[in-house]
C-alpha positions in Angstrom: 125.8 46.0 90.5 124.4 46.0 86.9 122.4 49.0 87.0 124.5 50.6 89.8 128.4 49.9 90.1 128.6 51.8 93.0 126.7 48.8 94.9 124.2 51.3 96.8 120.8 53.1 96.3 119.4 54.9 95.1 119.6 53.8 91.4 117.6 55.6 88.9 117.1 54.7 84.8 116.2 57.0 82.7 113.9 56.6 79.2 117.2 57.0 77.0 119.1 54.6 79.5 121.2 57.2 81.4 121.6 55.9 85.1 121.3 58.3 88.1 122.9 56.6 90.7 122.8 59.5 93.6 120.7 60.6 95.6 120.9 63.7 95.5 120.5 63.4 91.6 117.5 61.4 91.7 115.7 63.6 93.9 116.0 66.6 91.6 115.5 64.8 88.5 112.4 63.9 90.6 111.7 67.2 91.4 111.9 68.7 88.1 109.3 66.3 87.0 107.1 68.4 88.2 108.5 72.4 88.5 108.0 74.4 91.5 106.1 71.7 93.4 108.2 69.8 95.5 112.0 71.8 95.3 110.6 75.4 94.4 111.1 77.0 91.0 114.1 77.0 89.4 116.2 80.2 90.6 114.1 80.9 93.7 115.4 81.2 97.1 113.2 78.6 97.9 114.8 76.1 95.8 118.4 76.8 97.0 117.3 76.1 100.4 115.7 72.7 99.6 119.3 72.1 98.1 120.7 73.7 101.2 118.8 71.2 103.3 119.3 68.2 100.6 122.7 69.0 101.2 122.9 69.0 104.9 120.2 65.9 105.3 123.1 64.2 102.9 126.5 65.1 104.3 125.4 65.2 107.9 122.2 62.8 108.5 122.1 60.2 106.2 126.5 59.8 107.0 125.9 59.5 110.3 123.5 56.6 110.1 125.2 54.6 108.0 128.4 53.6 110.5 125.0 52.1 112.3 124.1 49.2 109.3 127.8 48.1 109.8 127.5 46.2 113.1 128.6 49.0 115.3 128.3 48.1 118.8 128.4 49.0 122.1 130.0 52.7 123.4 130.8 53.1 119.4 127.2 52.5 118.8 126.3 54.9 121.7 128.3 57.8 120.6 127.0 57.3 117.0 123.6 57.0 118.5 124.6 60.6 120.3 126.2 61.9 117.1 122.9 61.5 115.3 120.9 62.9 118.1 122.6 66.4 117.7 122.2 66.4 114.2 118.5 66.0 115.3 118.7 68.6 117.4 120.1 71.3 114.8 117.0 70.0 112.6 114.4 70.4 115.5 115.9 74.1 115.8 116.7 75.6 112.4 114.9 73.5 110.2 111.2 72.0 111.8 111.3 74.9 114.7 107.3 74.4 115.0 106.6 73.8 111.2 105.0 70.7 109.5 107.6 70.6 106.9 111.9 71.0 106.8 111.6 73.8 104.3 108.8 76.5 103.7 104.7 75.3 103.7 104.6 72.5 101.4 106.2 69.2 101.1 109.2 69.2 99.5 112.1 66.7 98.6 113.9 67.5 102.0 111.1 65.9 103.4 110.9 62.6 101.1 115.2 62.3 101.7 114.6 62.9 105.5 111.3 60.7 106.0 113.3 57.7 104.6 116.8 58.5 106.8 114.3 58.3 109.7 112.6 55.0 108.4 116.0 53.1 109.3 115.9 54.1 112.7 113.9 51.1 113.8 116.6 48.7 111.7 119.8 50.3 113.3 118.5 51.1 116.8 117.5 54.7 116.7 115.0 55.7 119.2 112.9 58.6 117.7 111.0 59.1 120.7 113.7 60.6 122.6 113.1 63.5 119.9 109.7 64.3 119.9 109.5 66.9 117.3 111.2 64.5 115.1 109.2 61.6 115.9 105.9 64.1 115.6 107.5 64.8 112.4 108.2 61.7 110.6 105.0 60.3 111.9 103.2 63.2 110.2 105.2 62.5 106.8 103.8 59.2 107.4 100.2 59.3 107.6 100.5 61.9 104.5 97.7 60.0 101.7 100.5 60.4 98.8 103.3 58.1 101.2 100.7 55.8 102.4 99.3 55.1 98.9 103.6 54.7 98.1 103.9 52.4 101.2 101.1 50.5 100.1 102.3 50.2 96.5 105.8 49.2 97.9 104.2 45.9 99.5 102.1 45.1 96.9 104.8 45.9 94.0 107.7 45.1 95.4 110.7 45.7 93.1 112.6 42.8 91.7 115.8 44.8 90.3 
């Protein structure tokens, strides 16, 4: 609750001390670390849908897991289970519909927010393999060298704030 009075994650300090505390905040500050590579250029269509989908993956995904961390149980669970499942289903459609990434040909931060909503699913009972594009999906994220060399740093590093 020092760094982040809001009590969740992400929390994010910057050189002069300013704390990001969101999300969606974090990954742009992020992004802008390095222009045009992983949220598209600043003004480009291409950008506004990476917000478009940060948005969506924010309001719609990442929401509807987190009833899931709170002990939810039985038909509740189910239909939260079920809730999440359509939201997979409008990503499988409109977003992935055949391509390797959620938007355009490149990694992007849509894909970093969506890899780790789907990294819970194991924790909170979400069976991925009853969406197979999405399970294809995250396991490509995955095995990508630049999140295996973060995983890797993660259990080595581990951080103590």
């Amino acid at each position: 609750l020092t760094i982040n009075p809001k009590g969740n994650v992400p929390a994010l300090i910057l050189d002069d001390g300013t704390v990001l505390n969101e999300g969606a905040a974090v990954l742009q500050y992020i992004a802008d670390q390095a222009p045009g590579k992983i949220a598209g250029e600043y003004g480009t269509k291409e950008r506004y849908l990476v917000q478009n989908t940060l948005n969506y993956l924010a309001s719609e995904v990442h929401t509807s897991y987190g009833p899931l961390f709170y002990g939810l149980e039985g038909e509740a669970k189910e239909a939260q289970i079920k809730k999440i499942g359509t939201k997979f289903d409008y990503i499988t459609k409109n977003l992935l519909n055949g391509h390797q990434y959620l938007v355009g040909d490149k990694f992007s931060i849509a894909d970093a927010y969506f890899y780790i909503i789907l990294s819970w699913s194991g924790y909170v009972g979400v069976d991925l393999s009853t969406h197979s594009e999405v399970k294809a999906y995250s396991e490509f994220i995955g095995a990508l060298p630049f999140v295996v060399a973060a995983h890797a740093a993660m259990a080595t590093n581990p951080s103590s704030t």
